[in-house]
Biopython code that builds the backbone (N, CA, C, O; Angstrom):
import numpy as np
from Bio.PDB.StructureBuilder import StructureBuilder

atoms = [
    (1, "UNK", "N", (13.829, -2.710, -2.873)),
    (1, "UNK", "CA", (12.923, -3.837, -2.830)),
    (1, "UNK", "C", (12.180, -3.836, -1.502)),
    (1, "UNK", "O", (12.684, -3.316, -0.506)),
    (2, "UNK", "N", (10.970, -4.425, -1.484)),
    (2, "UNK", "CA", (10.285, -4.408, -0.286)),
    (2, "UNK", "C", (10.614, -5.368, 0.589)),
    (2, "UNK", "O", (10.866, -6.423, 0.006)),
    (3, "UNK", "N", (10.728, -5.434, 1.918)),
    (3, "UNK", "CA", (10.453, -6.848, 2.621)),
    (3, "UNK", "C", (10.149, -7.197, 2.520)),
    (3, "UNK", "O", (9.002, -6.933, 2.160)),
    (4, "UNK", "N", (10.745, -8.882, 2.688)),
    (4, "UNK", "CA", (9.669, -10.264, 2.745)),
    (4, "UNK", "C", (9.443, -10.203, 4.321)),
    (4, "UNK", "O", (9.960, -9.643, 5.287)),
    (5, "UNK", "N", (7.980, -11.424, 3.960)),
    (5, "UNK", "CA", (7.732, -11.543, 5.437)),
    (5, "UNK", "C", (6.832, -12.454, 5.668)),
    (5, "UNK", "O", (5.854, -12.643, 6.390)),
    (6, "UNK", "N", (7.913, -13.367, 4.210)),
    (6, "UNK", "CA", (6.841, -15.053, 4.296)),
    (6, "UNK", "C", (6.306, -15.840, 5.909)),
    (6, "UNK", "O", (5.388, -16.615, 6.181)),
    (7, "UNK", "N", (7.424, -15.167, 6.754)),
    (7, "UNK", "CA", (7.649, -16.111, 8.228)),
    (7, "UNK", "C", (6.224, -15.574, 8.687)),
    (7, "UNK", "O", (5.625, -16.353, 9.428)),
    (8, "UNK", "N", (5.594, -14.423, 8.391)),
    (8, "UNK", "CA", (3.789, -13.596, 8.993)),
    (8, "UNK", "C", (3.118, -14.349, 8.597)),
    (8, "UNK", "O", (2.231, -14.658, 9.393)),
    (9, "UNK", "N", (3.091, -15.010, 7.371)),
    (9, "UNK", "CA", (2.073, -14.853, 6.333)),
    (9, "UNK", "C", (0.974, -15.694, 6.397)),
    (9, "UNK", "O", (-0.153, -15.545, 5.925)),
    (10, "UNK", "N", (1.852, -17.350, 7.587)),
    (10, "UNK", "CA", (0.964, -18.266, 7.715)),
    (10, "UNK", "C", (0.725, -18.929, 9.237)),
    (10, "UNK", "O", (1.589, -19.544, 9.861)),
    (11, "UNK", "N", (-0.923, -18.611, 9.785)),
    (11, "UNK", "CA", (-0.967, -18.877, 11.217)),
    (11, "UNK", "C", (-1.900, -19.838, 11.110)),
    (11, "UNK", "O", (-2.843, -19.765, 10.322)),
    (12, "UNK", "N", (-1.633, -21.067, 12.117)),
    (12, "UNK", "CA", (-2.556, -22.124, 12.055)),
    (12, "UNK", "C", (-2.200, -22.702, 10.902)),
    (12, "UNK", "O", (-3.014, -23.600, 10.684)),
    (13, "UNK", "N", (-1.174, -22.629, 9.816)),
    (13, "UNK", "CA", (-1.527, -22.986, 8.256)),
    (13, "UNK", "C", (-2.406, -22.428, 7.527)),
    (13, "UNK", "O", (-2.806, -23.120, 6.590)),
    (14, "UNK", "N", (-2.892, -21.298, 7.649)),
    (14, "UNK", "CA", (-3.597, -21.198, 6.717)),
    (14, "UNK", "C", (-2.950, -18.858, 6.577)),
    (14, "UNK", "O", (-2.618, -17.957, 7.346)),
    (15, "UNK", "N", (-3.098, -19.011, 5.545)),
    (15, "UNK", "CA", (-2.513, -17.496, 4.523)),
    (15, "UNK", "C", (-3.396, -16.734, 5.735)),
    (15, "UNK", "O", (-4.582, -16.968, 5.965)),
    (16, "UNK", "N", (-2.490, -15.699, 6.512)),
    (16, "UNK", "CA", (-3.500, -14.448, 6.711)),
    (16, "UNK", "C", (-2.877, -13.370, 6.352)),
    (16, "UNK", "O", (-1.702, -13.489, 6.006)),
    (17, "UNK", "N", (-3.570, -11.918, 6.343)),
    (17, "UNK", "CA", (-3.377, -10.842, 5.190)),
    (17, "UNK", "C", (-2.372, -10.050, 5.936)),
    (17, "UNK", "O", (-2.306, -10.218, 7.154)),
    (18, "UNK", "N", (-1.731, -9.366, 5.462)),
    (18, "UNK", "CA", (-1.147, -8.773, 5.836)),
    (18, "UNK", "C", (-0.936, -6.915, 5.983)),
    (18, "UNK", "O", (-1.419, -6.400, 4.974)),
    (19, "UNK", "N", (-0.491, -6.094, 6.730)),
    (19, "UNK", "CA", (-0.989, -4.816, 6.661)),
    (19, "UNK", "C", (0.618, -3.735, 6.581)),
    (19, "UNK", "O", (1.541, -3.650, 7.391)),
    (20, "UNK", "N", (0.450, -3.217, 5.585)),
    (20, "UNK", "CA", (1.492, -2.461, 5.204)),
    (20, "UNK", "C", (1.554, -0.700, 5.552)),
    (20, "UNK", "O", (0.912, 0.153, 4.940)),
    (21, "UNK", "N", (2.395, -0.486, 6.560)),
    (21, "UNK", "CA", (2.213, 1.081, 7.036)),
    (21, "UNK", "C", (3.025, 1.916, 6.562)),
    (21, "UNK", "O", (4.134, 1.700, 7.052)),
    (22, "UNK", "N", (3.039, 2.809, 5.819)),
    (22, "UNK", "CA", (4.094, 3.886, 5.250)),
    (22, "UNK", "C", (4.190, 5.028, 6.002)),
    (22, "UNK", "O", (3.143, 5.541, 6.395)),
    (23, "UNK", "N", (5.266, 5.533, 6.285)),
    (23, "UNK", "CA", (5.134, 6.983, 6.575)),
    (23, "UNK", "C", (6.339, 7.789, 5.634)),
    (23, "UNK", "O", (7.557, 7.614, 5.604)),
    (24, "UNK", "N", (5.432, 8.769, 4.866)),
    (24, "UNK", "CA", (6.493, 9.261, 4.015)),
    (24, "UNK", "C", (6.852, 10.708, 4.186)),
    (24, "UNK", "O", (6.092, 11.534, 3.680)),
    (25, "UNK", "N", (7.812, 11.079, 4.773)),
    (25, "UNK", "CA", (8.281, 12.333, 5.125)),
    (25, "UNK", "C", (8.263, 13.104, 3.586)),
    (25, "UNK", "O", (8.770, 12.671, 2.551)),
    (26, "UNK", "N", (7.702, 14.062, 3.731)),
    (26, "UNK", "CA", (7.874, 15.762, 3.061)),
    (26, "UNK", "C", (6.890, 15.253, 1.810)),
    (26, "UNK", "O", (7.126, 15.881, 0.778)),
    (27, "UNK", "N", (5.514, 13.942, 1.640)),
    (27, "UNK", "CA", (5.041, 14.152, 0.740)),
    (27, "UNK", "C", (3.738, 14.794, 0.907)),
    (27, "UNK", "O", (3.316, 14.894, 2.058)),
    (28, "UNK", "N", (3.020, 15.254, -0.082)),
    (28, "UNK", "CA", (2.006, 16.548, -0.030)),
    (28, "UNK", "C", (0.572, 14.837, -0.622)),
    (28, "UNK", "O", (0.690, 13.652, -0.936)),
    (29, "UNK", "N", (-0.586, 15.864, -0.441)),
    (29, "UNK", "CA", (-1.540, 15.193, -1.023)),
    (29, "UNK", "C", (-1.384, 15.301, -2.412)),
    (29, "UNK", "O", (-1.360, 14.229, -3.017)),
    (30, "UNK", "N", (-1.253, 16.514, -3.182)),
    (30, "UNK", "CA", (-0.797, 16.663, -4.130)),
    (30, "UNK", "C", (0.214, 15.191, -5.005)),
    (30, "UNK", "O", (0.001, 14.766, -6.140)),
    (31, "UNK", "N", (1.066, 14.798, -4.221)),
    (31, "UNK", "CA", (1.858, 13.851, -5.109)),
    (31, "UNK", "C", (0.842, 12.492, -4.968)),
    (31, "UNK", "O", (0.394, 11.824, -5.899)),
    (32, "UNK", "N", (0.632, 12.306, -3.597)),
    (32, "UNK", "CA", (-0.418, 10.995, -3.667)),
    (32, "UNK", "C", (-1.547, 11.133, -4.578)),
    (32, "UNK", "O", (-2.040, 10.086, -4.995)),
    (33, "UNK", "N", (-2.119, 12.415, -5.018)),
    (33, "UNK", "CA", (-3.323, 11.794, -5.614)),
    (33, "UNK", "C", (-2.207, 11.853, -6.905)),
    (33, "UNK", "O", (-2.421, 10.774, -7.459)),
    (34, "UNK", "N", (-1.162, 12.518, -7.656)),
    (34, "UNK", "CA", (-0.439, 12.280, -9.220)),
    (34, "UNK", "C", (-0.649, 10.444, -8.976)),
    (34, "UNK", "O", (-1.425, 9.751, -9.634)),
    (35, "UNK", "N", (0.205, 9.980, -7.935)),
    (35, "UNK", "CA", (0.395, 9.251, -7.983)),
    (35, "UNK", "C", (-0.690, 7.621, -8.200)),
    (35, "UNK", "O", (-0.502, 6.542, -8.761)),
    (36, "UNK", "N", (-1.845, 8.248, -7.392)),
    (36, "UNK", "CA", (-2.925, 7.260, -7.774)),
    (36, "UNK", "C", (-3.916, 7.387, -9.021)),
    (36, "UNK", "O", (-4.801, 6.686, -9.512)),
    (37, "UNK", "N", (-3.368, 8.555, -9.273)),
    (37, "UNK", "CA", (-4.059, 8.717, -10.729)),
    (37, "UNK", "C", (-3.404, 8.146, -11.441)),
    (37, "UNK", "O", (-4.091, 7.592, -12.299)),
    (38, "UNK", "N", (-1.779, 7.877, -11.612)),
    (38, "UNK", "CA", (-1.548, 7.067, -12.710)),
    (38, "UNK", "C", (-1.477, 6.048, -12.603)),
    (38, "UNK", "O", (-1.134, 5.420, -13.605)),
    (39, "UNK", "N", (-1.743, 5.337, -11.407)),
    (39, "UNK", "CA", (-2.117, 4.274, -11.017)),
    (39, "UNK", "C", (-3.687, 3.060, -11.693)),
    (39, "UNK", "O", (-3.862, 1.849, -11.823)),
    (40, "UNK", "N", (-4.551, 4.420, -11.961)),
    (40, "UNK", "CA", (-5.640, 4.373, -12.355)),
    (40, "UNK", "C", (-5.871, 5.507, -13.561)),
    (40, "UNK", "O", (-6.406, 6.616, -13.576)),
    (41, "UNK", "N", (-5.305, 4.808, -14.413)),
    (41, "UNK", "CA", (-5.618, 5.635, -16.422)),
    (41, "UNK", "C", (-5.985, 6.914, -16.285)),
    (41, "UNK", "O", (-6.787, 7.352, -17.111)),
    (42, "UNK", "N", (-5.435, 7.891, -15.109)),
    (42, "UNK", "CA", (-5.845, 8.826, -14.725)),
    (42, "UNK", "C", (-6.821, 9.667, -14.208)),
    (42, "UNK", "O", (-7.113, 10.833, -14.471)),
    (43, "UNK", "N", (-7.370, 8.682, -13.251)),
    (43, "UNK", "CA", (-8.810, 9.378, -12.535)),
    (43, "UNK", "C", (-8.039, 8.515, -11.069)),
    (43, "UNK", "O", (-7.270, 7.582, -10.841)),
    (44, "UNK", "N", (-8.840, 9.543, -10.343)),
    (44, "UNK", "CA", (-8.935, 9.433, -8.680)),
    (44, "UNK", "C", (-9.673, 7.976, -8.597)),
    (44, "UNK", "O", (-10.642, 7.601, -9.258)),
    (45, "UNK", "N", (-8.730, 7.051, -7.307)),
    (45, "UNK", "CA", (-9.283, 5.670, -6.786)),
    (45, "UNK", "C", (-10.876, 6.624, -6.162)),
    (45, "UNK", "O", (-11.076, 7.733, -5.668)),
    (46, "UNK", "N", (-11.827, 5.303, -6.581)),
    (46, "UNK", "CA", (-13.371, 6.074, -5.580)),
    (46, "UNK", "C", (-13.691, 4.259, -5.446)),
    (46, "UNK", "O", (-14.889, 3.974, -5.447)),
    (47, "UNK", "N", (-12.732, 3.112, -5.339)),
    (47, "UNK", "CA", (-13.387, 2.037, -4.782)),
    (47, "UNK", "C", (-12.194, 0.869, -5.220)),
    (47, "UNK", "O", (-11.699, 0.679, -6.331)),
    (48, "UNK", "N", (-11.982, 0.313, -4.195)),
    (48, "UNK", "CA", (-11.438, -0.610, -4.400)),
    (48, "UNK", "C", (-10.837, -2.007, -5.764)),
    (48, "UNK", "O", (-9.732, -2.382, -6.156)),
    (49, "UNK", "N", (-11.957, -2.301, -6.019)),
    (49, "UNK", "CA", (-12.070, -2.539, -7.386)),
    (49, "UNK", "C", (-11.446, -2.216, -8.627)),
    (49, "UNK", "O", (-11.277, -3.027, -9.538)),
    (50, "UNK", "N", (-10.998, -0.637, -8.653)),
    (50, "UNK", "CA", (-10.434, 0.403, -9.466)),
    (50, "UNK", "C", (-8.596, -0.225, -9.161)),
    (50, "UNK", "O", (-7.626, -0.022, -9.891)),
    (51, "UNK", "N", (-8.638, -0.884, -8.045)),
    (51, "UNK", "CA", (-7.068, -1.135, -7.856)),
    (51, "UNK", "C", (-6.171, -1.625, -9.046)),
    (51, "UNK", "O", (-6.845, -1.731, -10.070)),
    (52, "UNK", "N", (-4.871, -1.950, -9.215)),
    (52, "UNK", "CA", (-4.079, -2.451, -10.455)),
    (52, "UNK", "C", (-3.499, -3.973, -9.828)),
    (52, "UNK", "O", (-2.580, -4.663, -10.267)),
    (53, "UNK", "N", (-4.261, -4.181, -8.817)),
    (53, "UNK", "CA", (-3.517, -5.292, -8.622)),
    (53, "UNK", "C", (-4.476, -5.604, -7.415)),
    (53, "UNK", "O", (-4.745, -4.896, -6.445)),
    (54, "UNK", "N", (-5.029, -7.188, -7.832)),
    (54, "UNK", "CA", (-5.884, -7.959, -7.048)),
    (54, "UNK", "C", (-5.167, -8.300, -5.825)),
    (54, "UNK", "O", (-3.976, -8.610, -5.788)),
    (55, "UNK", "N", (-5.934, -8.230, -4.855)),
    (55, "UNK", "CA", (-5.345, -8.955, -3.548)),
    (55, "UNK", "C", (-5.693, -7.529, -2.452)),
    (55, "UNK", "O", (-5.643, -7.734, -1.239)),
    (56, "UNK", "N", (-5.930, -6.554, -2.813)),
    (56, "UNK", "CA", (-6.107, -5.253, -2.307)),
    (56, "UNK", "C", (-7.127, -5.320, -0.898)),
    (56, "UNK", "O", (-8.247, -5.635, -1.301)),
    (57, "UNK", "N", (-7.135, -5.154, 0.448)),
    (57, "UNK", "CA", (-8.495, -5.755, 1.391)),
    (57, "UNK", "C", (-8.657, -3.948, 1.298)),
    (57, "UNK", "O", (-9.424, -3.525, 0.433)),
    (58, "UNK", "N", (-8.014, -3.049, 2.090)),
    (58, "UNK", "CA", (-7.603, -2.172, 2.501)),
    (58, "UNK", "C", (-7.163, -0.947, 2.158)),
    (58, "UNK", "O", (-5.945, -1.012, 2.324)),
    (59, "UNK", "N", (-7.449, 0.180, 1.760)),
    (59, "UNK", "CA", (-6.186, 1.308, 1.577)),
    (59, "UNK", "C", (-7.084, 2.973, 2.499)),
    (59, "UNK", "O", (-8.140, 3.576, 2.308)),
    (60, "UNK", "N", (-6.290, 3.076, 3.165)),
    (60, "UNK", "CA", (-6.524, 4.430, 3.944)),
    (60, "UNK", "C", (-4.789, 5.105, 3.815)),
    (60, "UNK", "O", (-3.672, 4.586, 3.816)),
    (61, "UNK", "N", (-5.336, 6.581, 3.707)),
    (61, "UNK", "CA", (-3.985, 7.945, 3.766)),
    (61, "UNK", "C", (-4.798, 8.811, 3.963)),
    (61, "UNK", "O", (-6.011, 8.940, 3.799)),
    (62, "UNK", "N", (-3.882, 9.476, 4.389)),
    (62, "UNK", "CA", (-4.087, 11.012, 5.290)),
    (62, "UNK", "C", (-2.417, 11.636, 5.459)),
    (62, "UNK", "O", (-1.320, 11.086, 5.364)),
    (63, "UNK", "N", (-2.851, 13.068, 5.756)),
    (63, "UNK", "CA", (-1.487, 14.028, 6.314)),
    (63, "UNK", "C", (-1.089, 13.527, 7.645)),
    (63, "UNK", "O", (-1.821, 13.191, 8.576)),
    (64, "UNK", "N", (0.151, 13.534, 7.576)),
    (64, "UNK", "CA", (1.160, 13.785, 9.009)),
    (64, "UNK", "C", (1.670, 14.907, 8.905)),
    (64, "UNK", "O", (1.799, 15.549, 7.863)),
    (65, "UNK", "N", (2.091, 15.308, 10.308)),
    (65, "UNK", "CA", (2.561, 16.828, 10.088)),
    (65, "UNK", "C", (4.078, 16.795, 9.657)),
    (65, "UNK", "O", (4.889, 17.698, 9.863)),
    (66, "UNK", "N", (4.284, 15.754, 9.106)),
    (66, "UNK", "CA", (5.675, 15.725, 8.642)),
    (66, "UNK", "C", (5.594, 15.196, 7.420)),
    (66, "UNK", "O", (6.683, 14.812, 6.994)),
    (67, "UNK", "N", (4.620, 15.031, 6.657)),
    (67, "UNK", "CA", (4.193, 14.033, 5.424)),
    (67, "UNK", "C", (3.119, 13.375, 4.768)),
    (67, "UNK", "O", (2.450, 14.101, 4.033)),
    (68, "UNK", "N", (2.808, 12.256, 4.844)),
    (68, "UNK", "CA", (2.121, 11.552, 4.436)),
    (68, "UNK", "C", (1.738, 9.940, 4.792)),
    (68, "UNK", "O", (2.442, 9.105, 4.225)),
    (69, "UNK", "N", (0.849, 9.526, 5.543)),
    (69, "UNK", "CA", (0.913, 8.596, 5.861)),
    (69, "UNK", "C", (0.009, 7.271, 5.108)),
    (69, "UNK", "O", (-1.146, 7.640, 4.896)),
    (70, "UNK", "N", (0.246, 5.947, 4.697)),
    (70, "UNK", "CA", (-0.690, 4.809, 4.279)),
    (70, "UNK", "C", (-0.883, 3.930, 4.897)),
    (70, "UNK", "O", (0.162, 3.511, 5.393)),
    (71, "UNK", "N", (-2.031, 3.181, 5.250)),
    (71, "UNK", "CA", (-1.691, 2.099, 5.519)),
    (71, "UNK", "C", (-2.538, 1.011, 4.018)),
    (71, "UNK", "O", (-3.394, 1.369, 3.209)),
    (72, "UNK", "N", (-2.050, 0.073, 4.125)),
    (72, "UNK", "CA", (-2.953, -1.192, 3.182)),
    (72, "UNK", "C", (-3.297, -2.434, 3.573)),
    (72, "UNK", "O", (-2.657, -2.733, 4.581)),
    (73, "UNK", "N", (-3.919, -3.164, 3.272)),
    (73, "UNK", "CA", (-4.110, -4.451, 3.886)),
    (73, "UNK", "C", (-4.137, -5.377, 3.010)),
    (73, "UNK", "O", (-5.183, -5.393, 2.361)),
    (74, "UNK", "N", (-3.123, -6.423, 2.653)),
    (74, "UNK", "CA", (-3.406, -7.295, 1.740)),
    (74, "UNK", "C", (-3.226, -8.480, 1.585)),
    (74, "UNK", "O", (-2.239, -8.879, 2.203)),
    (75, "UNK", "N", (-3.863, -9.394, 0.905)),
    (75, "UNK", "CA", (-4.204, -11.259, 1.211)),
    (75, "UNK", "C", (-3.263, -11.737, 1.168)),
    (75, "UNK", "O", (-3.304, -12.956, 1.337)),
    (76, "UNK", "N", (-1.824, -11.076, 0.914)),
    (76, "UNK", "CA", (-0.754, -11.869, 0.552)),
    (76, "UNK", "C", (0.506, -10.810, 0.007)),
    (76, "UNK", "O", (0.561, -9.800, -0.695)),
    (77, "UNK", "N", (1.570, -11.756, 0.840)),
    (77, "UNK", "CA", (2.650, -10.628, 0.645)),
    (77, "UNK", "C", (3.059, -10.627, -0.940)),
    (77, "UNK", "O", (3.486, -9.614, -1.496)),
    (78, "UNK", "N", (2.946, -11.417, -1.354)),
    (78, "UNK", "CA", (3.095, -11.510, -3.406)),
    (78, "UNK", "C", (2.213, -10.354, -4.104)),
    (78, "UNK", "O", (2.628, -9.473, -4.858)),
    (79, "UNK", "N", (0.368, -10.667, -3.490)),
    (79, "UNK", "CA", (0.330, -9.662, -4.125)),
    (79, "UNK", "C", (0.672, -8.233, -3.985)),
    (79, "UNK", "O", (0.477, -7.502, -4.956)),
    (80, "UNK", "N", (1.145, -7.762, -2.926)),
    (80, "UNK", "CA", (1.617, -6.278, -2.417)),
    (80, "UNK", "C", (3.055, -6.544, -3.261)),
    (80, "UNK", "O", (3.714, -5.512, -3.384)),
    (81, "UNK", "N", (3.433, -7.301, -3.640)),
    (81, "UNK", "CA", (5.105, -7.327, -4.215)),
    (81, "UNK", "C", (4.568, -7.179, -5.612)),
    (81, "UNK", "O", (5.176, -6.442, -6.388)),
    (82, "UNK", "N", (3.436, -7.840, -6.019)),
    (82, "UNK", "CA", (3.154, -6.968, -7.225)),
    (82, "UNK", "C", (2.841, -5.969, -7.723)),
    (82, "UNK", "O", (3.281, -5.520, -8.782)),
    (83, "UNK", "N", (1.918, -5.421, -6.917)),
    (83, "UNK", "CA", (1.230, -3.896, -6.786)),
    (83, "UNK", "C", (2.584, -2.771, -6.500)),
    (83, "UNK", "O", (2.631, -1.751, -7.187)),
    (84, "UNK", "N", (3.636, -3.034, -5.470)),
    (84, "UNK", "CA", (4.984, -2.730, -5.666)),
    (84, "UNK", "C", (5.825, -2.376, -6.839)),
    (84, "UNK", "O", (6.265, -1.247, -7.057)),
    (85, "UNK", "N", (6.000, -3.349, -7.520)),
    (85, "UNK", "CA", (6.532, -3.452, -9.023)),
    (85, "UNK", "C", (5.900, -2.018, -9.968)),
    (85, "UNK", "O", (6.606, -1.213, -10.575)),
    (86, "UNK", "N", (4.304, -2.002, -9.865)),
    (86, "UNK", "CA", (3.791, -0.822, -10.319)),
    (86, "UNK", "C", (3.790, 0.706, -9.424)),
    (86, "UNK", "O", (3.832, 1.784, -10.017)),
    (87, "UNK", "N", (3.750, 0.622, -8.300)),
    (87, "UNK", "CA", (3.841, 1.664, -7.526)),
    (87, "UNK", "C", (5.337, 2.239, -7.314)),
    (87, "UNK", "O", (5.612, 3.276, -7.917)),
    (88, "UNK", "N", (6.296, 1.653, -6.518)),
    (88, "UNK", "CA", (7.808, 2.145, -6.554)),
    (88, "UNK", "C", (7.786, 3.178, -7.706)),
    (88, "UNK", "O", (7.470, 4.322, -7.380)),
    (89, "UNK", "N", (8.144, 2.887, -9.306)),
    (89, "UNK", "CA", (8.739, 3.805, -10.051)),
    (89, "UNK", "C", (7.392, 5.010, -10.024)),
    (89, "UNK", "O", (7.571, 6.004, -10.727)),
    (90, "UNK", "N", (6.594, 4.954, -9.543)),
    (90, "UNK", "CA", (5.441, 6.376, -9.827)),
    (90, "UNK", "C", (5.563, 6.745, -8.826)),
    (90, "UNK", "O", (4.806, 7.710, -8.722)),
    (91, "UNK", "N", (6.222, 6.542, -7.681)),
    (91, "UNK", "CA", (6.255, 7.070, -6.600)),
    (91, "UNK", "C", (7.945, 7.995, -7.253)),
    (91, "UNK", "O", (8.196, 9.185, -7.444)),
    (92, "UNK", "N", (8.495, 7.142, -7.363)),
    (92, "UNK", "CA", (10.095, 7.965, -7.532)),
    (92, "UNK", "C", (9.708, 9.234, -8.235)),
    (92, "UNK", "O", (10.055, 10.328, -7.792)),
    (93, "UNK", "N", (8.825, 9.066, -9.578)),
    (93, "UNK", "CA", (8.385, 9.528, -10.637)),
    (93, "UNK", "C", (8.059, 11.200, -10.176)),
    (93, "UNK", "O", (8.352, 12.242, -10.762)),
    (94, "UNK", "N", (7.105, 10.894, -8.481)),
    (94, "UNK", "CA", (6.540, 11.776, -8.439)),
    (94, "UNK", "C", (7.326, 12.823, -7.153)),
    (94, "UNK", "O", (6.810, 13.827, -6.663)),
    (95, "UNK", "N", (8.383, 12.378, -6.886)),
    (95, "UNK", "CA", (9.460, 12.958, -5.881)),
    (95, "UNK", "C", (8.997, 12.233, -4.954)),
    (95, "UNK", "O", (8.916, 12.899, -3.922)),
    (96, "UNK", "N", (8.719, 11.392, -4.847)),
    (96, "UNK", "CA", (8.254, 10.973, -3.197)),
    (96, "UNK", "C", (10.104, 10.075, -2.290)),
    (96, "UNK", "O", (10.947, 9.580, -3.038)),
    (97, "UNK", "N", (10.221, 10.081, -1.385)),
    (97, "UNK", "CA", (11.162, 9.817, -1.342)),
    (97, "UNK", "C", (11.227, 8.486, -0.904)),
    (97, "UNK", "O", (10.318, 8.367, -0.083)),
    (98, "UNK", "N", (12.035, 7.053, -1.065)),
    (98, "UNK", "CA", (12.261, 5.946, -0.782)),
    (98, "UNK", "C", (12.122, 5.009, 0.733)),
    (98, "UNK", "O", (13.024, 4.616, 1.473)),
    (99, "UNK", "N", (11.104, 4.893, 0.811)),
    (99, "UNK", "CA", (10.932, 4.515, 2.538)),
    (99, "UNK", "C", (10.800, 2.875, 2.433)),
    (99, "UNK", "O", (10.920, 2.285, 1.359)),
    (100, "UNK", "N", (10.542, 2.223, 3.669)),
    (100, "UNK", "CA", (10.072, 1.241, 3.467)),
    (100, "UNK", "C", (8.575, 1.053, 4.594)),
    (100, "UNK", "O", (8.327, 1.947, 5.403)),
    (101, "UNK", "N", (7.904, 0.102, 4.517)),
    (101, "UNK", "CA", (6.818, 0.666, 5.082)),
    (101, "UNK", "C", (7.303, -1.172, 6.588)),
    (101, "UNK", "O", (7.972, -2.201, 6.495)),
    (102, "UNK", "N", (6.458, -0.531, 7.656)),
    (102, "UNK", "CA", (6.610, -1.311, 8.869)),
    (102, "UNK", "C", (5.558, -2.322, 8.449)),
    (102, "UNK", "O", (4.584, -1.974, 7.781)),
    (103, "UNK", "N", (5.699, -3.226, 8.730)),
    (103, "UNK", "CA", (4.849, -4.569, 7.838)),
    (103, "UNK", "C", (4.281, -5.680, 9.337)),
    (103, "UNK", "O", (5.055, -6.005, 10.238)),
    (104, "UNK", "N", (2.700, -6.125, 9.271)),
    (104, "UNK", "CA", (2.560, -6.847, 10.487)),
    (104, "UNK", "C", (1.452, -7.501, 9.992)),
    (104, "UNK", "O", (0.751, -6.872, 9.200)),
    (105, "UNK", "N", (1.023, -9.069, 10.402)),
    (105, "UNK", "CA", (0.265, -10.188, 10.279)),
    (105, "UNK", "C", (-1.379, -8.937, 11.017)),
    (105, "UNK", "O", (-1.539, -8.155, 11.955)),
    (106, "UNK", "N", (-2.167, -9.447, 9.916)),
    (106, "UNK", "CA", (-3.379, -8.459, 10.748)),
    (106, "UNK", "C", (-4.231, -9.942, 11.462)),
    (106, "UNK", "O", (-4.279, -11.106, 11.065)),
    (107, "UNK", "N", (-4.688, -9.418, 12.380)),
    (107, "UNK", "CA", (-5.199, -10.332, 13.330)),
    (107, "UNK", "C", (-6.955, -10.170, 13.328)),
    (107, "UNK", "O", (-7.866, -10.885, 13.745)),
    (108, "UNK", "N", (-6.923, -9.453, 12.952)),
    (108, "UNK", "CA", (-8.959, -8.894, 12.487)),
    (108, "UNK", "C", (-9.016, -8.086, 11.716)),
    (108, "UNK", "O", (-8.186, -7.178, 11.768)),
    (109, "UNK", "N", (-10.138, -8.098, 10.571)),
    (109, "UNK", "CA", (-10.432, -6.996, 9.236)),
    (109, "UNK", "C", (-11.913, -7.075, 9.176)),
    (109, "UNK", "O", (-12.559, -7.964, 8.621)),
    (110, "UNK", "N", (-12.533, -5.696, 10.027)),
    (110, "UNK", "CA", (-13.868, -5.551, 9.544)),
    (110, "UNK", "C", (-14.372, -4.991, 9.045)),
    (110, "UNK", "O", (-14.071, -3.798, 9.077)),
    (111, "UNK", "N", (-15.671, -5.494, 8.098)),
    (111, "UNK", "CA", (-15.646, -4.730, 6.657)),
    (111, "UNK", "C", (-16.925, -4.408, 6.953)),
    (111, "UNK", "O", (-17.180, -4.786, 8.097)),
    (112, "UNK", "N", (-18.057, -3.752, 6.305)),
    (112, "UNK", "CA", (-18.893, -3.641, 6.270)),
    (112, "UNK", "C", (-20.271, -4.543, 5.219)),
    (112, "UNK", "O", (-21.451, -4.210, 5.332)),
]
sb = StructureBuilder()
sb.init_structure("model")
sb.init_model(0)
sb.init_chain("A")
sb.init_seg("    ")
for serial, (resi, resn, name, xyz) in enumerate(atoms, 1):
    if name == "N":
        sb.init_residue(resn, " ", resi, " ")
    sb.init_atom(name, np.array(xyz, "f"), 0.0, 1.0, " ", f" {name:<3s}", serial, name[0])
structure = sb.get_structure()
């Protein structure tokens, strides 16, 4: 299960988003894109929108020389606990191995 981290979630009273960092030892690009393809009825993410679960601000990955790294950014720790629910088993699915990701209140998000 993922962390909670209702105690981030609210500054001043009011919801701010939150940013989720993975680092996943020994995975290839190869499994991330299996993995976002079945994420998406089998085609490559090319926009946000395409996500399975609303609440999405954010998603950047790239190689580490030990793996694979993500980060995400999202309006609310529920919806990343939902998007979770669908991601976990396609990740297992695809050998990736069980991490948890370092989790922190984002303090600025600029978009274009």
């Amino acid at each position: 299960m993922l962390p909670s981290v209702h105690d981030m979630t609210t500054r001043r009273g009011t919801t701010v988003a939150l940013a989720f960092l993975f680092d996943i030892p020994g995975m290839t690009s190869e499994q991330y894109d299996e993995v976002c393809r079945n994420l998406n009825n089998g085609q490559p993410f090319t926009s946000l929108s395409q996500w399975p679960e609303a609440g999405i601000i954010s998603h950047v990955a790239g190689p580490t020389s030990g793996g694979w790294r993500v980060l995400d950014v999202w309006e609310s720790e529920e919806a990343f606990q939902r998007f979770g629910e669908k991601l976990v088993p396609l990740l297992k699915q695809a050998g990736a191995p069980d991490v948890q990701p370092q989790v922190f209140p984002v303090h600025n998000v600029v978009t274009q």
